[in-house]
C-alpha positions in Angstrom: -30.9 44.3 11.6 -33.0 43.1 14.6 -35.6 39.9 14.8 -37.8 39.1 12.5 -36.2 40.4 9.5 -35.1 38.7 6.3 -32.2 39.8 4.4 -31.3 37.9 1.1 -27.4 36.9 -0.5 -28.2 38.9 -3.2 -28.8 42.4 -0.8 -25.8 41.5 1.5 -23.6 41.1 -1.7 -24.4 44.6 -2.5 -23.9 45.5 0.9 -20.8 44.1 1.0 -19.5 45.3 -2.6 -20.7 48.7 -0.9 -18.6 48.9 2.2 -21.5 49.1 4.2 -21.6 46.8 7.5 -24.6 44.4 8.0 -25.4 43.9 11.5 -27.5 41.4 13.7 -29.1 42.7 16.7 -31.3 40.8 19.2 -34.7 41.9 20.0 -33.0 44.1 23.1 -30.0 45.3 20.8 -27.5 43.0 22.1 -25.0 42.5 19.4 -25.2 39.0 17.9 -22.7 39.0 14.9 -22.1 41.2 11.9 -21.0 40.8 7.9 -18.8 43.3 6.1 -16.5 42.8 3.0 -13.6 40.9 3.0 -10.5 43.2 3.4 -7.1 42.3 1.8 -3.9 43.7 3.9 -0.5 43.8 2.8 0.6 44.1 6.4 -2.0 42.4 8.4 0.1 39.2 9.1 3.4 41.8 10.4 1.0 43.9 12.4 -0.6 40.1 14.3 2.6 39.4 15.2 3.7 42.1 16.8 0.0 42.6 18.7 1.1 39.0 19.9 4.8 40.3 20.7 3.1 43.4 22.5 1.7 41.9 25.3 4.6 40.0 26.2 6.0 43.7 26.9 4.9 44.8 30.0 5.9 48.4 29.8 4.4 48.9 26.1 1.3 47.3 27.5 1.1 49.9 30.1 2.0 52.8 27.8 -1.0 51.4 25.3 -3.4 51.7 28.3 -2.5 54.9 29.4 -3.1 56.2 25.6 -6.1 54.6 25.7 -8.0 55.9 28.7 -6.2 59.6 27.8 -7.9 59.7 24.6 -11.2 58.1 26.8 -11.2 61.2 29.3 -10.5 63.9 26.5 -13.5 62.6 24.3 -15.3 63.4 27.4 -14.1 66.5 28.3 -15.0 67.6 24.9 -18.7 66.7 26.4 -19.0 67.6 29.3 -18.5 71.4 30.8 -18.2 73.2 34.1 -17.3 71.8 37.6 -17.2 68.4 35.7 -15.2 69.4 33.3 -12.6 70.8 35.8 -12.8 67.1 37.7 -12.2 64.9 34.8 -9.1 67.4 33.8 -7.2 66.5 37.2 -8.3 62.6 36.3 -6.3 62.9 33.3 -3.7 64.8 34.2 -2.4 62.0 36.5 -2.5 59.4 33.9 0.7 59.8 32.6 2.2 59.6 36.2 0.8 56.4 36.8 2.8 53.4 37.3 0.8 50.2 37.1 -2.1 49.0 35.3 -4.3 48.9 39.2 -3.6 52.8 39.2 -5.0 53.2 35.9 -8.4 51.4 36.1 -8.6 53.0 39.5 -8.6 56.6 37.8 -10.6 55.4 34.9 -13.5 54.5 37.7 -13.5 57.7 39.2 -14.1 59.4 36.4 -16.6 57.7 35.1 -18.7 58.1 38.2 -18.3 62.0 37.6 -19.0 61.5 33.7 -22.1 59.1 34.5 -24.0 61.5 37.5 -23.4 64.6 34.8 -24.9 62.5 31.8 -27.8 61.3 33.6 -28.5 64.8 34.6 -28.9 66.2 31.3 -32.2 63.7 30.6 -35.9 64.9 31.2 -37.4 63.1 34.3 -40.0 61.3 32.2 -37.2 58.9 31.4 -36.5 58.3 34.8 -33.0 57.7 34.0 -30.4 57.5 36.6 -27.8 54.8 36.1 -26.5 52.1 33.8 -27.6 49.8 36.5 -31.2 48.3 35.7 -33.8 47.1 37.9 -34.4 43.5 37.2 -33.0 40.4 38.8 -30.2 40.7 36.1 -29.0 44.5 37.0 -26.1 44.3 34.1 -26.7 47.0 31.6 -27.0 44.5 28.5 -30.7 43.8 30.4 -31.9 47.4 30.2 -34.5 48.0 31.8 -34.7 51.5 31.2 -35.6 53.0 27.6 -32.2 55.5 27.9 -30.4 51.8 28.7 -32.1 50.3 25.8 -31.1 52.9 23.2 -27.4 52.6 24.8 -27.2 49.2 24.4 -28.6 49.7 20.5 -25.5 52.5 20.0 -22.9 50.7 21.4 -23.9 47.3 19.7 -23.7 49.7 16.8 -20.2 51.0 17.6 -18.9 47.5 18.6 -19.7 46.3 15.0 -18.0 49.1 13.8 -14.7 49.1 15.3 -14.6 45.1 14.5 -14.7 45.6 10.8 -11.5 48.1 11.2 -10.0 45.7 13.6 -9.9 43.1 10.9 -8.9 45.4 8.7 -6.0 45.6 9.8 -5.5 42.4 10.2 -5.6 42.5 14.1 -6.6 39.6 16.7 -10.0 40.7 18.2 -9.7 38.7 21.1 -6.2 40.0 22.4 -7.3 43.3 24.5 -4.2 45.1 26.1 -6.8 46.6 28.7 -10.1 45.0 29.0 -9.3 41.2 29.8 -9.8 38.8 27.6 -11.2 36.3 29.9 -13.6 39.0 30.9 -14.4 39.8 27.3 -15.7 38.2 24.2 -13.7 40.4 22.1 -11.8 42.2 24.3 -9.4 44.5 21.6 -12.9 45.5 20.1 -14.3 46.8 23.8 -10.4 48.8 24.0 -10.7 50.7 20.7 -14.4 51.5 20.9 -13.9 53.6 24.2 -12.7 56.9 23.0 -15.7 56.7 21.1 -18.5 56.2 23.5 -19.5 60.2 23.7 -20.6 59.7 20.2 -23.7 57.2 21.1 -24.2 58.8 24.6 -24.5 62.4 22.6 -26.9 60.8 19.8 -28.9 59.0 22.6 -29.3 62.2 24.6 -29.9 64.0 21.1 -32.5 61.6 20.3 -34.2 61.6 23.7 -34.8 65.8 23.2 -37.0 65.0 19.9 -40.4 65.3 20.1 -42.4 62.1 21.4 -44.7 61.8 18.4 -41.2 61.2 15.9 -39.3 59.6 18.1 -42.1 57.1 19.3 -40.4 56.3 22.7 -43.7 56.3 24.7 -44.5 53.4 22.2 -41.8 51.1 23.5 -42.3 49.0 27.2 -41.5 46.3 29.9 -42.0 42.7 29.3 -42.9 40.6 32.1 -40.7 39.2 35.4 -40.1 35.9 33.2 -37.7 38.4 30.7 -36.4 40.5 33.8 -38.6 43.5 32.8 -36.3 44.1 30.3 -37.1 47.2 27.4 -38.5 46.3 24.1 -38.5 49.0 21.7 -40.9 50.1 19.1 -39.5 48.8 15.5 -40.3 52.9 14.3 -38.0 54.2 17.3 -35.0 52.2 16.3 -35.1 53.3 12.8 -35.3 56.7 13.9 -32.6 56.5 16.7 -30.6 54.8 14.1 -31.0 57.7 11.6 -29.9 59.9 14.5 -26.6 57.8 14.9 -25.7 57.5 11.5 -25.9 61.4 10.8 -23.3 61.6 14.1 -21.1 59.1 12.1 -21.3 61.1 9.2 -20.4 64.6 11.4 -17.2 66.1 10.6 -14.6 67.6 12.6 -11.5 68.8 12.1 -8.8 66.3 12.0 -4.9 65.8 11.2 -4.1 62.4 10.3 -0.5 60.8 10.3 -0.8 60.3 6.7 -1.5 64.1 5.7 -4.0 65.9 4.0 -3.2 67.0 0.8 -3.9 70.7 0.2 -4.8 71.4 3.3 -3.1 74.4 5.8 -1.6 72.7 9.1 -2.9 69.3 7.5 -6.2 70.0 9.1 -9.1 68.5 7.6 -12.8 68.5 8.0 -13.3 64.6 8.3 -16.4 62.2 9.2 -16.1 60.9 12.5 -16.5 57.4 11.0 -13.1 57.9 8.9 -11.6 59.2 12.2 -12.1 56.3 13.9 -10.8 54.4 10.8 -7.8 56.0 10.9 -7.0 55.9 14.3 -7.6 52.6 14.4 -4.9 52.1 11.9 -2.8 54.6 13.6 -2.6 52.3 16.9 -2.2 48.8 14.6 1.2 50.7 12.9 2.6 51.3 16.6 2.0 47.2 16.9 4.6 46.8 14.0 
């Protein structure tokens, strides 16, 4: 939900008895909080503990980050193709090698600078989008000033949300991140686990921004004054839409073994929704913290 709208006990009950996340967006798509259902675990308090017992380990810590950022670059690879391709492949094939959590980040950046230049490449000129950088006083991405920015910052918000209610599922901390640091972040566990999953709001942004203008409605959205930083406020019609477009990307399926089988199926492949994958590798990484 973004401003100005009014949602009643009654609807987020059913929401809630529905499994389906409410969440509150500012009038830029900054995430401001979210509601889901209350989630019973048999395990949550044993899988806490030892999320608390982790990081005292230094050399599971740095295993957990180097799983992380693998399963980061081969998201992307799956995106990306060419000369690009080939340079993120040589990214990740040094992860495992690394030996310290400087190393790591180090490679991470250097790949995103190759990821970013091809991304911003694939969008028509009319959006004149060429960074996550914005152009106003405040140049963080959370103050887009850029329409692509905006409908980032939308996606992710999205995402964010998403991977929270599985966190807590699980009965995980939030706050305890293994890579992002959690003096850096608000909820820094929630910013590790959503990374593999970035491609899917940079694809659905990107998918969105090839639609024709008169659905889409982006030429509708613009700049506020200096006094808000020239920051992007979009049309009400264009979020509903881009957010149609994410939730179908959600709701995509690919094929998939999980840990815990497939019944029936050959090889234990599985055409599953990306929003169940996610689910259950989420879980997957909260059973290694047992």
């Amino acid at each position: 939900m973004w401003q100005g709208r009014i949602l009643s006990t009654k609807a987020i009950q059913l929401l809630s008895a529905n499994h389906i996340n409410v969440i509150f967006l500012d009038s830029f798509g900054n995430l401001v909080g979210c509601i889901h259902e209350v989630m019973s675990s048999f395990t949550g308090i044993s899988r806490r503990m030892g999320q608390y017992d982790t990081f005292r380990d230094g050399m599971k810590v740095l295993q957990l980050q180097k799983r992380l950022v693998l399963s980061k670059l081969e998201s992307q690879l799956d995106f990306v193709d060419g000369t690009t391709k080939e340079k993120i492949s040589q990214y990740l094939e040094r992860i495992p090698h690394v030996k310290s959590y400087k190393e790591i980040i180090g490679i991470e950046a250097k790949a995103g600078i190759v990821f970013r230049q091809y991304y911003t490449s694939l969008f028509d000129e009319k959006y004149n989008y060429h960074s996550r950088k914005n152009a106003g006083r405040r140049n963080k991405p959370r103050y887009a000033t850029n329409v692509i920015n905006a409908l980032l910052n939308y996606g992710y918000s999205v995402l964010y949300s998403e991977v929270a209610k599985q966190i807590h599922a699980q009965g995980l901390d939030p706050y305890y991140g293994f890579y992002h640091k959690s003096h850096e972040s608000e909820q820094a566990l929630v910013y590790d686990l959503a990374e593999p999953y970035r491609v899917m709001i940079e694809s659905s942004v990107l998918e969105f921004s090839n639609t024709e203008d008169r659905w889409n409605r982006i030429s509708k959205c613009f700049k506020l004054d200096e006094k808000n930083h020239y920051q992007i406020l979009l049309d009400d019609i264009t979020v509903k839409r881009f957010l149609e477009t994410l939730s179908r990307k959600f709701n995509e399926k690919t094929e998939y073994v999980s840990r815990f089988g497939n019944r029936g199926k050959k090889d234990g492949i599985a055409n599953t929704r990306m929003s169940t994958v996610m689910k259950l590798q989420i879980e997957e990484f909260a059973i290694t913290l047992e």
